[in-house]
C-alpha positions as CSV (number, residue, x, y, z in Angstrom):
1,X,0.0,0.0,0.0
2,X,1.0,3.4,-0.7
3,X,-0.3,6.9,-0.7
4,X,2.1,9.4,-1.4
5,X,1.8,13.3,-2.1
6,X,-0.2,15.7,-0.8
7,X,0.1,19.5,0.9
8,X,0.3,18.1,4.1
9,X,2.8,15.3,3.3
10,X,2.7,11.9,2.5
11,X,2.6,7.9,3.6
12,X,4.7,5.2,2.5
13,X,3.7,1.5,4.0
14,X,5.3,-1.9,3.2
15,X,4.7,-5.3,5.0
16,X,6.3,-8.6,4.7
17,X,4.3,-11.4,4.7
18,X,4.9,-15.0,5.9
19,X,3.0,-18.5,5.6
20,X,1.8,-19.5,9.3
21,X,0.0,-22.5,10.8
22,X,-3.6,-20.7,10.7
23,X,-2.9,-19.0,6.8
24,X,-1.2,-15.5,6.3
25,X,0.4,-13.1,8.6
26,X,2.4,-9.9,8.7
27,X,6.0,-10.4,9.6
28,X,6.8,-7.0,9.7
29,X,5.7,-3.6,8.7
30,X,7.2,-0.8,7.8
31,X,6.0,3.1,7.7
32,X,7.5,6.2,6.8
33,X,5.7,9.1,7.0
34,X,6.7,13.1,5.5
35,X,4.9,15.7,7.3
36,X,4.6,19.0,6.5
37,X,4.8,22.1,9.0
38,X,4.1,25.9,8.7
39,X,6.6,26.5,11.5
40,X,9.5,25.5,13.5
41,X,7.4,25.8,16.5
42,X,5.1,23.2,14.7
43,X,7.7,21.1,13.9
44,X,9.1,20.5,17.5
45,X,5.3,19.6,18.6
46,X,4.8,16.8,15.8
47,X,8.1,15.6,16.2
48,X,7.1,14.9,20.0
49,X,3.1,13.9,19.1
50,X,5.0,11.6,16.7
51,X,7.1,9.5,18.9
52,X,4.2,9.2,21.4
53,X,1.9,8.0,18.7
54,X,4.7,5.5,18.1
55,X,4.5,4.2,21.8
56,X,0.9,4.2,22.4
57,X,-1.2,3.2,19.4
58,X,-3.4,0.7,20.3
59,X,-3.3,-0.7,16.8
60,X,0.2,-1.4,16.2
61,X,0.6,-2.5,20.2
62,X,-2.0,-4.7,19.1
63,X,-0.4,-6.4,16.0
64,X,2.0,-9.2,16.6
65,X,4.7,-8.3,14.5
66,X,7.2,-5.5,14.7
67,X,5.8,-2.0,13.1
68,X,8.6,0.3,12.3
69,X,7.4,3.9,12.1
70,X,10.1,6.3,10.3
71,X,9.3,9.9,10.0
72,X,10.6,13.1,8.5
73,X,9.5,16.8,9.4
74,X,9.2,19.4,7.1
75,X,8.7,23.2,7.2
């Protein structure tokens, strides 16, 4: 999946799969994420709300595989 571009910035996901006892699952997946920022100020704010999203989203604590969240800030 992918879904890159926009004024705001843009999302890039990959996933690796792998063949388990019960069918399918994810062995690992990948994000990296560009977000914009009118300011500096902003940029310092989303940096932070970005590494707390990383430690507390309920859906990737949920998942059983690693989720590696990369990010990049832009003003």
């Amino acid at each position: 999946m992918q879904r890159e571009g926009s004024e705001h910035g843009g999302i890039r996901a990959t996933a690796d799969l792998k063949k388990a006892e019960h069918g399918w699952e994810f062995e690992k997946i990948d994000l990296s994420v560009r977000i914009k920022v009118p300011t500096h100020k902003d940029a310092k704010r989303i940096e932070k709300a970005a590494e707390r999203v990383h430690v507390y989203c309920l859906v990737t604590n949920s998942m059983k595989c690693p989720v590696n969240l990369e990010y990049a800030i832009e003003e």
